[in-house]
Structure formats: structure tokens, C-alpha cells
C-alpha positions, 0 to 999 in steps of 0.5 A: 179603267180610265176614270170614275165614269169609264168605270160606270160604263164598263163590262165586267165578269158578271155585267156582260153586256156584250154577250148576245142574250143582253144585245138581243134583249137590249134590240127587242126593248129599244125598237118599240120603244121611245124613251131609251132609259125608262123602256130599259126600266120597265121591261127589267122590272115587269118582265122578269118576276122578282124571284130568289136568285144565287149572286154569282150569275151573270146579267146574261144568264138572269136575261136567258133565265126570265127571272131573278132576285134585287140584285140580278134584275138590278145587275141586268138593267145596269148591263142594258143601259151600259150597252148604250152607254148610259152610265150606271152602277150598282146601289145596296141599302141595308133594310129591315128584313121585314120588307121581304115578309109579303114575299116569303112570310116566315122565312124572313126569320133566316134571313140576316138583319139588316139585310142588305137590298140592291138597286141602280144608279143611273147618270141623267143629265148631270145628275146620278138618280136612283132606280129599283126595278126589283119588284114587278108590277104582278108582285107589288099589286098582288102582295104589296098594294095592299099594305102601303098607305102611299109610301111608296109605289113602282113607278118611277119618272126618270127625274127623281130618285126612286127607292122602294122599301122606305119605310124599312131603312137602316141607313144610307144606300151605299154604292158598289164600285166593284161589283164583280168583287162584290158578287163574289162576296154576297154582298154582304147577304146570307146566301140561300143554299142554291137547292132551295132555290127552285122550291122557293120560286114555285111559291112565289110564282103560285103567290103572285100568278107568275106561276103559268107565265114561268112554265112556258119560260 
């Protein structure tokens, strides 16, 4: 490790952009693609549904398994823009659990408070802006569109700051320099026990029609 950016750039244990399920996905986007960063967003965040993931799994495992929670989709999108050597690094934001609630309703209740939710930061120019993908499109317009009076949608333009949730803040987005060492302790999250995990999805999927899509995956 060089220097602040060399480490924005850098393949880590997790953030394996070398790994060819990465460099194949990072080929399929960017060929029918024009602009480099905001193709890379999108397809990270509509192609894969937001989801109830583990921490400990590397960015090529989220892109083989078509699925993943905040902090891996936000994990995969870092390894894609590394590997074309646009900097970036992870963000966490401490929320109020409440924001899950359209996702898993009363299962909020298990979660800790704040719970702390994960995004990107992306090098622009001279400027360092945010970037969530977290939530896919079939998700935000079946359990989230509905809620919102404007306050905040999906779509970001690649010039600004784009940070969901806004409503749910409990202090300022704190960035990741080590994410290997931040996976390997939760990132300060309450783990889900991994058994559950699969349950969890099906009613996920079931809520948002990603059900039929997830079975052909």
C-alpha cells in the first residue's frame, strides 16, 4: 500500500476483482455499455435483488450467487470500478432499523439499533461522491414507492451524492478503509445466523416478484 488512493484501488481478500466471475461480468456490463461508472451502478443494483446475505463473502461469490444484502452488492460495484481502475471504497451509515421494515416487517425487531447500512464511495473527477445500489428497482417500486413523499428515490446521475434512507439517519456515513477487517467483524451489524438465511430470501423474492427470476439463477 502506497498511498491513500493506491489503497482505493486496491484487491483485497474479499474485494477479488481479479477473480474471473468479476472480470467476466465487468466484460458483459461495459460492452453494451457507454457510460463506464453509471452502467457498472445499475447493473449491480437492478440485477442482483436486495437480499439477506452473510458478511464474510467475497465480491465474486455475490456475482456468481445473482444476490446479496447492502454491504455485498456495495462490495461487488467497488470490485467492478477497481478493476477499471476508478477508485472507490466502502461507506457505512448508522440508520434507523425502521428503514428495513418494508422488507422484513416484524423482524426488524431482531435487528440492532442503529443498524448500520453500507454503500460506495466513488472518485469523479476530483470529487469523492456517494453511491447506493442496494436497493433494486422491482424492490424500491413494489415495497418502497409507496411510502416515500419524494424524499429520496434510486436513481442516481453520477454528479451528486446519492444516499437513500434519508429519512432514517442517526449520524454521519463513516467510511471503511479496511474492509477486509471490517467484514471479518460484521461491520458492527448483528449477524443473521446463516440457517435463516434462505428462508428469509424465499420471502423476499415471494414480496417483490423476484421469486421466478431467482429460481432460473
Amino acid at each position: 500500500m502506497r498511498n491513500g488512493e493506491d489503497r482505493n484501488l486496491q484487491e483485497t481478500y474479499y474485494c477479488d476483482f481479479s477473480n474471473s466471475m468479476v472480470q467476466n461480468l465487468s466484460k458483459t456490463i461495459l460492452e453494451s455499455k457507454n457510460h463506464h461508472v453509471l452502467s457498472l451502478f445499475e447493473f449491480v443494483r437492478d440485477n442482483y435483488p436486495l437480499s439477506a446475505d452473510a458478511v464474510k463473502v467475497k465480491a465474486s461469490e455475490t456475482a456468481e450467487k445473482g444476490y446479496g444484502a447492502c454491504w455485498n452488492k456495495a462490495l461487488l460495484l467497488i470490485a467492478l470500478l477497481r478493476n477499471s481502475l476508478i477508485p472507490s471504497r466502502m461507506a457505512k451509515i448508522p440508520l434507523k432499523r425502521e428503514f428495513l421494515e418494508p422488507l422484513i416487517g416484524d423482524d426488524v425487531q431482531f435487528l440492532n439499533n442503529p443498524f448500520y447500512h453500507c454503500f460506495v464511495q466513488i472518485l469523479i473527477g476530483d470529487k469523492w461522491l456517494f453511491a447506493d445500489p442496494s436497493l433494486d428497482s422491482k424492490s424500491y417500486d413494489v415495497l418502497y414507492r409507496p411510502l416515500l413523499n419524494g424524499e429520496w428515490n434510486i436513481t442516481w446521475d453520477g454528479r451528486t451524492d446519492h444516499i437513500l434512507h434519508k429519512d432514517k439517519i442517526l449520524g454521519p456515513a463513516e467510511i471503511i478503509g479496511d474492509i477486509d477487517n471490517s467484514f471479518n467483524s460484521g461491520l458492527g451489524n448483528n449477524l443473521t445466523p446463516e440457517s435463516l438465511i434462505p428462508l428469509m430470501n424465499r420471502k423476499y423474492w415471494e414480496k417483490t416478484g423476484w421469486d421466478k427470476e431467482m429460481k432460473n439463477k
